[in-house]
C-alpha positions as CSV (number, residue, x, y, z in Angstrom):
1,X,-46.1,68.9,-69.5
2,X,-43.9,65.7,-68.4
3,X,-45.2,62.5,-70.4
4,X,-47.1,59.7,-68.0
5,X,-44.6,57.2,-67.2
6,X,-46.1,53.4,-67.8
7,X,-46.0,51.1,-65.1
8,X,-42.8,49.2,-65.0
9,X,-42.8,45.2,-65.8
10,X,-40.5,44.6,-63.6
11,X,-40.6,44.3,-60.0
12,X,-39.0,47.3,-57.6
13,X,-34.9,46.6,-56.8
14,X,-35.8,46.3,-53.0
15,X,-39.0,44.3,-52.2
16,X,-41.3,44.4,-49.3
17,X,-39.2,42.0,-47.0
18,X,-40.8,38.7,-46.6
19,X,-41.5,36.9,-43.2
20,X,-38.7,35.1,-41.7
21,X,-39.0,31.5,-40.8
22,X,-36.1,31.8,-37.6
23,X,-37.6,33.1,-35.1
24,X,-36.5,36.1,-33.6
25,X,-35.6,34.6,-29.9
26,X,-34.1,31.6,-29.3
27,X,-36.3,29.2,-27.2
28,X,-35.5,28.7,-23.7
29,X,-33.7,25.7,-22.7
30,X,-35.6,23.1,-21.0
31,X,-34.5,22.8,-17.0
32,X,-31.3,20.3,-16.5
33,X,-32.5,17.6,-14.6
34,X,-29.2,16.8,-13.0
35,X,-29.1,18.8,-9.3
36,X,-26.2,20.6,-9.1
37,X,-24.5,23.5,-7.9
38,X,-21.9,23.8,-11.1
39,X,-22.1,26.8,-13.4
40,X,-23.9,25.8,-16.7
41,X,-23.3,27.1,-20.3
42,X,-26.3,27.7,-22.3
43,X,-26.6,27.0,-26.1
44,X,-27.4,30.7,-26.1
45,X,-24.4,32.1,-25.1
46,X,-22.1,29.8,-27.0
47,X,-24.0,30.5,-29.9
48,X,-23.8,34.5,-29.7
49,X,-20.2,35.0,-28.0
50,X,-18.5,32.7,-30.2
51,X,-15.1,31.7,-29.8
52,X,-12.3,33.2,-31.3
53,X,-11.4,31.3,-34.8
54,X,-9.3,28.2,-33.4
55,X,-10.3,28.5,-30.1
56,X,-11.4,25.1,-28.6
57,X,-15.4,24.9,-28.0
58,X,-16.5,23.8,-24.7
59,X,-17.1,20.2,-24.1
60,X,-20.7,20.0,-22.5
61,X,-18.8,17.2,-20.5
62,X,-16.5,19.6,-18.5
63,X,-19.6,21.7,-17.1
64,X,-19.9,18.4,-15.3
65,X,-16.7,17.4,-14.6
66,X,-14.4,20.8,-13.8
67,X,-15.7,21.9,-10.8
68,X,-15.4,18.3,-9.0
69,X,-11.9,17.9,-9.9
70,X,-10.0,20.8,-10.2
71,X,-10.3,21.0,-6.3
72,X,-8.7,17.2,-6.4
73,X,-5.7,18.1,-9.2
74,X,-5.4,21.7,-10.0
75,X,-4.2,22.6,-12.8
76,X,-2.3,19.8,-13.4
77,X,-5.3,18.4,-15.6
78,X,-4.6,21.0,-18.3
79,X,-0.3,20.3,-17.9
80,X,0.9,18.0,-20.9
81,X,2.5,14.6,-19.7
82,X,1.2,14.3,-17.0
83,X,-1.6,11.5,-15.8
84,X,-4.1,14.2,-14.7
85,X,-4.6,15.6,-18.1
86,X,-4.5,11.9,-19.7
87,X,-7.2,11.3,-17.3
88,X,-9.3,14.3,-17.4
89,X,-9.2,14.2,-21.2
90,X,-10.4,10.4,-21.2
91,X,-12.9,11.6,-19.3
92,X,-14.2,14.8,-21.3
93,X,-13.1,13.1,-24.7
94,X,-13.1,9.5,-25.1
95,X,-15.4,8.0,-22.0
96,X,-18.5,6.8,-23.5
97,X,-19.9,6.6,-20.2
98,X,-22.8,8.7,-19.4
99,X,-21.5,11.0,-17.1
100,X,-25.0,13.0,-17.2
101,X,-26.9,10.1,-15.5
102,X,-23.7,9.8,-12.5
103,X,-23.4,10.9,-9.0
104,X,-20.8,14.2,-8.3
105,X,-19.1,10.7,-6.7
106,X,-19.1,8.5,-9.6
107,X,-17.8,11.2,-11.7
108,X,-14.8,11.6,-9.0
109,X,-14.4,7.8,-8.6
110,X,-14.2,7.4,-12.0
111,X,-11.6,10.2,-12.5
112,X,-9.8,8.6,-9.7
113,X,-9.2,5.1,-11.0
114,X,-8.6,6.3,-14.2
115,X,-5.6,8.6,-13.0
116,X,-4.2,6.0,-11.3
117,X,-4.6,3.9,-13.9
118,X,-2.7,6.0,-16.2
119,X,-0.3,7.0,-13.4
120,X,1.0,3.2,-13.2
121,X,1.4,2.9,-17.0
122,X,-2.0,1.2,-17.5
123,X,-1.4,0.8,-21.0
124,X,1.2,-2.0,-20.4
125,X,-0.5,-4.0,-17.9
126,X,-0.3,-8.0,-17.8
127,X,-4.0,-7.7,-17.6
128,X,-6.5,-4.4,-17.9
129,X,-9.7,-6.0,-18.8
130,X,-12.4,-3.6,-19.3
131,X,-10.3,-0.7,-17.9
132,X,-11.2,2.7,-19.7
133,X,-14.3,0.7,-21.2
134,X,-17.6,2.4,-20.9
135,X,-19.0,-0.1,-17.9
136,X,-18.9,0.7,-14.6
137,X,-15.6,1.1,-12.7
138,X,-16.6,-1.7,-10.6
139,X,-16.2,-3.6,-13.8
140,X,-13.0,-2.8,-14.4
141,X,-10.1,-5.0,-13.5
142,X,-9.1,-5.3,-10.0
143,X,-11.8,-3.2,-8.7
144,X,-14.3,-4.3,-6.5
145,X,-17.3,-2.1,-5.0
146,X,-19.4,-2.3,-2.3
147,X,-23.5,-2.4,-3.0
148,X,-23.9,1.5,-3.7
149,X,-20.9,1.7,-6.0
150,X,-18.1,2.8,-3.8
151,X,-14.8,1.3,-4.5
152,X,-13.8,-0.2,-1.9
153,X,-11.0,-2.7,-3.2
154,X,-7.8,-2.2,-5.9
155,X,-6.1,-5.1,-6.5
156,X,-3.5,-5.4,-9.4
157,X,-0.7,-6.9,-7.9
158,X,2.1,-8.1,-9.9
159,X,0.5,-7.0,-13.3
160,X,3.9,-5.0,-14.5
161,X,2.7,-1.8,-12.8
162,X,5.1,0.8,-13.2
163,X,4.9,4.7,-12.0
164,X,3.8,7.0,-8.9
165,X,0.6,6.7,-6.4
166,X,-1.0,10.0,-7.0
167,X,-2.1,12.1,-3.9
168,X,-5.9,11.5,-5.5
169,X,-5.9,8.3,-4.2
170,X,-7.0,9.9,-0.9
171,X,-10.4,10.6,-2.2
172,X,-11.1,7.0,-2.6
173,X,-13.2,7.3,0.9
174,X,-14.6,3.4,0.9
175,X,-11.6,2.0,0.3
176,X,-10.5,-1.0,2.8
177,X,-7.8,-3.1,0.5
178,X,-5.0,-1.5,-1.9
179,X,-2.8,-4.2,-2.6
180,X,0.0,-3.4,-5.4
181,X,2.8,-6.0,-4.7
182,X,4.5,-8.0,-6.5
183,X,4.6,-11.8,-6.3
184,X,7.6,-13.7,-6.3
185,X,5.9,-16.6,-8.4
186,X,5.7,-14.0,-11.1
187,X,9.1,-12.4,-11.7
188,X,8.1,-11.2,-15.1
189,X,5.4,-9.6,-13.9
190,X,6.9,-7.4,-11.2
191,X,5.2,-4.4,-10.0
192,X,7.8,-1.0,-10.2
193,X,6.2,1.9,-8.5
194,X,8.5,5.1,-7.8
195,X,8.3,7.7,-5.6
196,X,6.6,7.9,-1.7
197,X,3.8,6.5,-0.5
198,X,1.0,9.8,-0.3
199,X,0.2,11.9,2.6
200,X,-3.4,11.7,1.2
201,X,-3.9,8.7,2.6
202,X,-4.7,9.5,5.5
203,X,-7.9,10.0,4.5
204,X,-8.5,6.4,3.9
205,X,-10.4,6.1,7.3
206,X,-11.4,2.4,6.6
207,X,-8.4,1.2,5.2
208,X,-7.8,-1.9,6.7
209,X,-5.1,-3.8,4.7
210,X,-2.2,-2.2,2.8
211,X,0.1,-4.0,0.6
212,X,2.9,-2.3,-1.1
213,X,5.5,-4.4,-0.9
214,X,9.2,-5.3,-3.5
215,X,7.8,-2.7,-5.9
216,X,10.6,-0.2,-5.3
217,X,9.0,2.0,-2.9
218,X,11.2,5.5,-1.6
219,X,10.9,7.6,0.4
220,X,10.1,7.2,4.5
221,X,7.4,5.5,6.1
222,X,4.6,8.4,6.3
223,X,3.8,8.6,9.9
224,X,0.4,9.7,9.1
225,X,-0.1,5.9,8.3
226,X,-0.1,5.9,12.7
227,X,-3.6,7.9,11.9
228,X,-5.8,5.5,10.2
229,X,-6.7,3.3,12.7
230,X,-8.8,0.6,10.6
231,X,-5.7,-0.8,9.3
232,X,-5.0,-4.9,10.4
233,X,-2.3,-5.3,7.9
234,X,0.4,-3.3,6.7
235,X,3.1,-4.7,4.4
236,X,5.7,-2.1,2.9
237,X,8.3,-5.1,2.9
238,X,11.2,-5.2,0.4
239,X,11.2,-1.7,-1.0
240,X,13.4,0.7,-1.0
241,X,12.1,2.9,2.3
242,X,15.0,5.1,4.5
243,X,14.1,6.7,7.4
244,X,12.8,5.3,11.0
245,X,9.8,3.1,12.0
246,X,7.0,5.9,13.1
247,X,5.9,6.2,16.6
248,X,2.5,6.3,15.7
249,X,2.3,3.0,14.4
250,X,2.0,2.0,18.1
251,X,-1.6,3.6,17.4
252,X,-2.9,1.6,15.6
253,X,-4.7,-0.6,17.9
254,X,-6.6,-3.3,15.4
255,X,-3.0,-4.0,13.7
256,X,-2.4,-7.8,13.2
257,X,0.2,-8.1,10.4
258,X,3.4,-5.4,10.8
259,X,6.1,-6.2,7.7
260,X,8.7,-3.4,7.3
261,X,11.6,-5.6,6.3
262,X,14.2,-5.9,4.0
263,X,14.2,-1.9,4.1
264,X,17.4,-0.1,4.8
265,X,15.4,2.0,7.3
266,X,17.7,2.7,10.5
267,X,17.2,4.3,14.2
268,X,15.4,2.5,16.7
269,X,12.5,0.6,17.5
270,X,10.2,2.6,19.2
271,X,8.5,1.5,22.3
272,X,5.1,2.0,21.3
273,X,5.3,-1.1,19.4
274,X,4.2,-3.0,22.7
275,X,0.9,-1.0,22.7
276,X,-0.2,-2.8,19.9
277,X,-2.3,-5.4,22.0
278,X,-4.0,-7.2,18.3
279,X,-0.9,-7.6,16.8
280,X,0.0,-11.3,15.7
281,X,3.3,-10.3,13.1
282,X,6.1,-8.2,13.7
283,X,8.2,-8.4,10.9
284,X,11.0,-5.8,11.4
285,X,14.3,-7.5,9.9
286,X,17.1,-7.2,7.5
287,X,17.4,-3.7,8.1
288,X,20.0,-1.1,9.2
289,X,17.7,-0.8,12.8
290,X,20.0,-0.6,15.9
291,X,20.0,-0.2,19.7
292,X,18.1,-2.3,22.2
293,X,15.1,-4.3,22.2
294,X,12.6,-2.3,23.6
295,X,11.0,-4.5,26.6
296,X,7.4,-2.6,26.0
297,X,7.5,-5.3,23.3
298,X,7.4,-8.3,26.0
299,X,3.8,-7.0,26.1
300,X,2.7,-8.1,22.8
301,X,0.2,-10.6,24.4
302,X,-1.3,-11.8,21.2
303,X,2.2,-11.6,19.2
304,X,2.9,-15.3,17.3
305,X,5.7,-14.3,15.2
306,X,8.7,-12.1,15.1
307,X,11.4,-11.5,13.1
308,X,14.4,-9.1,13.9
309,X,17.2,-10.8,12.4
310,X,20.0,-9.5,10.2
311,X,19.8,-5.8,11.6
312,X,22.1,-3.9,14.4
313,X,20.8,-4.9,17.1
314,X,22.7,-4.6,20.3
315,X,22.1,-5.2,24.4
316,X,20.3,-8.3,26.1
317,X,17.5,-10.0,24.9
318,X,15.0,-8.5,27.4
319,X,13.7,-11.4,29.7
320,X,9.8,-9.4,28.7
321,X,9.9,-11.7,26.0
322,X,9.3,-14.9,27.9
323,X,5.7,-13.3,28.6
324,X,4.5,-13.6,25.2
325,X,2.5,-16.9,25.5
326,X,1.3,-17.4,22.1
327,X,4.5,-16.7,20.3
328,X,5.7,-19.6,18.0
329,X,8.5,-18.2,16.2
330,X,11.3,-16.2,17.3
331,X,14.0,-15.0,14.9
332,X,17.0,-12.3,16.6
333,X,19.6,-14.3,14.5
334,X,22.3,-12.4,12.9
335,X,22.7,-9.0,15.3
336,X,25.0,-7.4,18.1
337,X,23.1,-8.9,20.7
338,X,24.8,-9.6,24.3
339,X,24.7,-11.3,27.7
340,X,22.9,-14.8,28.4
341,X,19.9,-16.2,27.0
342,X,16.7,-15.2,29.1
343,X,15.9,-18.2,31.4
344,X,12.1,-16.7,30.7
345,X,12.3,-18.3,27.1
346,X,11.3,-21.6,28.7
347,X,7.9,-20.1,29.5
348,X,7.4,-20.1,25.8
349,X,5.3,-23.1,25.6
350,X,4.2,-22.6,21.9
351,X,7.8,-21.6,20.5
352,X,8.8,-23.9,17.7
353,X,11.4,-21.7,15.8
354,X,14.2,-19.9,17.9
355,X,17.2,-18.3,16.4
356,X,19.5,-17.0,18.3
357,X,22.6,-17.6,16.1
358,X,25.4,-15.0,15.2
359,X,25.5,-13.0,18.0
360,X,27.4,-11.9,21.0
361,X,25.5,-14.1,23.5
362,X,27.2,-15.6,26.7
363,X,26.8,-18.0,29.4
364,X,24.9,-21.1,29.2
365,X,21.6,-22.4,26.9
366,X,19.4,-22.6,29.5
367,X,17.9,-26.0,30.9
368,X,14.3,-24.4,31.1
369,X,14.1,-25.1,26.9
370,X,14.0,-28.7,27.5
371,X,10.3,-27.6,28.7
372,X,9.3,-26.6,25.4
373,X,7.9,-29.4,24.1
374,X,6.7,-28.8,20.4
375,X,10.0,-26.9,19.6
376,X,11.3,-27.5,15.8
377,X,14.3,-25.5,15.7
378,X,16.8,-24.1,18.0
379,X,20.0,-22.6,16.7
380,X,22.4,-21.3,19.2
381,X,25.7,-21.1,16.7
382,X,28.3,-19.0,16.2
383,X,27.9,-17.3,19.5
384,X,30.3,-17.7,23.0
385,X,28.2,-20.1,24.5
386,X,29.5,-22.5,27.0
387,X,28.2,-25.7,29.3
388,X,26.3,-28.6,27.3
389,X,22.9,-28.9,25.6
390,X,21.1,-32.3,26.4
391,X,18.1,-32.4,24.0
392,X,18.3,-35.5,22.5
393,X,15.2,-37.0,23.5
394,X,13.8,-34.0,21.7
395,X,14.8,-34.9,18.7
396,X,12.5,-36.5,15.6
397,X,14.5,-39.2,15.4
398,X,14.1,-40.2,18.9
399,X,10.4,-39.4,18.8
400,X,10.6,-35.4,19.1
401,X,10.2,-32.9,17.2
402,X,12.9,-30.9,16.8
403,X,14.6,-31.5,13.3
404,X,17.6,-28.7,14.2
405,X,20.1,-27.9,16.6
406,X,22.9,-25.9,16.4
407,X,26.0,-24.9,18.4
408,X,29.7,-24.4,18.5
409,X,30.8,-27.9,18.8
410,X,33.1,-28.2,15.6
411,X,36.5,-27.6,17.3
412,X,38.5,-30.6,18.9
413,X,37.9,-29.2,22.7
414,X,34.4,-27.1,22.2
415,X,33.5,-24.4,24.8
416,X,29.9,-26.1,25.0
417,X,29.0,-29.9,24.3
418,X,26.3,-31.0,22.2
419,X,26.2,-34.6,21.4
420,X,23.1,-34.6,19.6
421,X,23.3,-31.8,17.6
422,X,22.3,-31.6,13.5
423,X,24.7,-29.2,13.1
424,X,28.0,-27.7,14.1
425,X,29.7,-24.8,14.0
426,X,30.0,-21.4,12.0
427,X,28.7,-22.7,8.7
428,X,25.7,-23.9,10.0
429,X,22.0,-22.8,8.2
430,X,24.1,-20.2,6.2
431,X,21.4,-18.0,4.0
């Protein structure tokens, strides 16, 4: 018979498996609080489908933020070098704001400003203080909001901007001032902004001053700019802009301050100019504009100053002008223009400045200025006027107040006589 085997002292190789402390199902996550309609990742299936070794895990911030803005940018978020990405990865990466406790619009707001922000070389801003801080956007330099948190304000002109307006801008839907000009009391400090002014902002439907002005603007004037018909004041002045003044800027019916010059935009005016009935600038010189003076512009009832000089200009001075009650300064200086001075001028009981110098203009000044009685400056020089001009009682030394006149009355037998005038001839008020 086989011999009794002894119980072994040692334990068996394979135990009786003990009870495991991790429990065998992961515990269901607790609801999100935050309404929304964007997909979620769980913990669960990061956990069990993880990525592939080196593969980037997925920051719990872009649940939030991917489906809000890749409508706005694309995939121009995820491109290198461009302001997108630097944005969107502020966003995801570095903001220490709580984007859990925002709005769908804060989160877009905040993307928003920050783009542009990066767009126009933020990092080498005069000033930038608190911008890409963890506080509120409305905290941020030149931002101002309205009492739910809307921006509705961006102003950072002359702080050494320099880059592109992105097309995001058009989201900003509360927005009612975008100034981004630069001063001419800080030189140093001069904005530079390339590129066009966006399509997008059309959508800006309470815009109601825009100031974009000797920042080196291209481009044409968009004339979806006709369509937001908030805006009282649009300055594009001193840029850089080709093209033609839009038609539908005679839209824009609440329009009090127009300031295209200094532009080398050419073709015409266009007669819808005189439908804009609020309008109290027109600012339309030093630019390669020709052809006539459209007369629609006569009806500019609440017009007090425009200027049209230095352009190409050519025709009569329309005698619509002389129905423009309120206008106090009139500058046509420097064109083609032909034919006599309007007699209607005289009506102009508010007119202090009147250039009408270096032109093509004939005939006589006419008397009816004399009726002007708070005039300040007339200059009639370098033109082929003839006759006299008696204003000297006008003058401030003889109790007036007009401090200039100008004609052709430096040769030895002058086509037109003008014994009291502060000036004569072609070197007159030269600029």
């Amino acid at each position: 018979s086989l011999p009794t085997l002894k119980p072994s002292p040692f334990p068996a190789p394979h135990p009786t498996p003990m009870p495991t402390l991790r429990p065998t199902q992961k515990p269901t996550l607790l609801p999100n609080e935050r309404p929304t309609k964007m997909p979620s990742y769980s913990l669960t299936e990061r956990v069990e489908s993880p990525a592939p070794t080196g593969a980037k895990q997925i920051n719990p911030k872009e649940d939030i933020t991917r489906p809000l803005l890749l409508p706005l940018s694309g995939e121009k978020m995820f491109e290198d070098q461009t302001p997108q990405k630097e944005a969107y990865d502020w966003l995801v990466n570095d903001d220490m704001f709580d984007l859990d406790e925002a709005s769908d619009d804060e989160v877009v707001q905040r993307y928003v400003v920050a783009l542009m922000y990066f767009s126009l070389g933020g990092g080498n801003w005069q000033e930038d203080n608190r911008c890409l801080s963890s506080s509120s956007i409305c905290k941020w330099f030149g931002v101002e909001c309205d009492g739910n948190g809307r921006v509705e304000e961006l102003d950072w002109n002359s702080n050494n901007l320099k880059g592109v307006l992105p097309e995001e801008i058009g989201v900003l839907g509360e927005l009612r001032t975008l100034s981004l000009q630069s001063r001419s009391d800080y030189p140093e400090r001069s904005n530079k902004i390339k590129g066009t002014i966006p399509s997008s902002i059309l959508s800006l439907k309470k815009l109601e001053e825009l100031r974009i002005y000797d920042c080196g603007l291209t481009g044409t004037i968009p004339s979806e700019l006709g369509l937001v018909s908030s805006l009282k004041y649009l300055a594009l002045h001193e840029n850089e802009l080709v093209g033609h003044v839009p038609r539908s800027l005679g839209k824009l019916n609440d329009l009090e301050y127009l300031n295209l010059s200094r532009n080398p935009i050419g073709g015409t005016l266009p007669r819808t100019l005189g439908q804009m009935h609020s309008l109290m600038h027109l600012r339309i010189g030093n630019t390669r504009i020709f052809g006539k003076i459209p007369t629609e512009i006569g009806k500019l009832d609440s017009l007090e100053f425009m200027n049209l000089q230095k352009s190409d200009l050519t025709g009569t001075i329309p005698t619509e002008l002389g129905h423009m009650k309120r206008l106090r300064t009139l500058w046509l200086d420097d064109n083609y223009l032909e034919g006599e001075i309007p007699v209607s001028l005289g009506k102009l009981s508010q007119l202090k400045w009147l250039y009408l110098d270096r032109n093509e203009l004939t005939g006589t000044v006419p008397s009816s200025l004399e009726n002007i009685e708070h005039t300040e400056r007339l200059r009639f020089h370098k033109n082929k006027l003839w006759g006299s001009i008696d204003l000297c009682s006008r003058l401030k030394r003889n109790g007036g107040s007009l401090s200039e006149l100008s004609a052709d009355c430096d040769t030895l037998e002058p086509e037109i006589g003008c014994p009291c005038c502060t000036c004569c001839g072609k070197k007159c008020y030269e600029e």
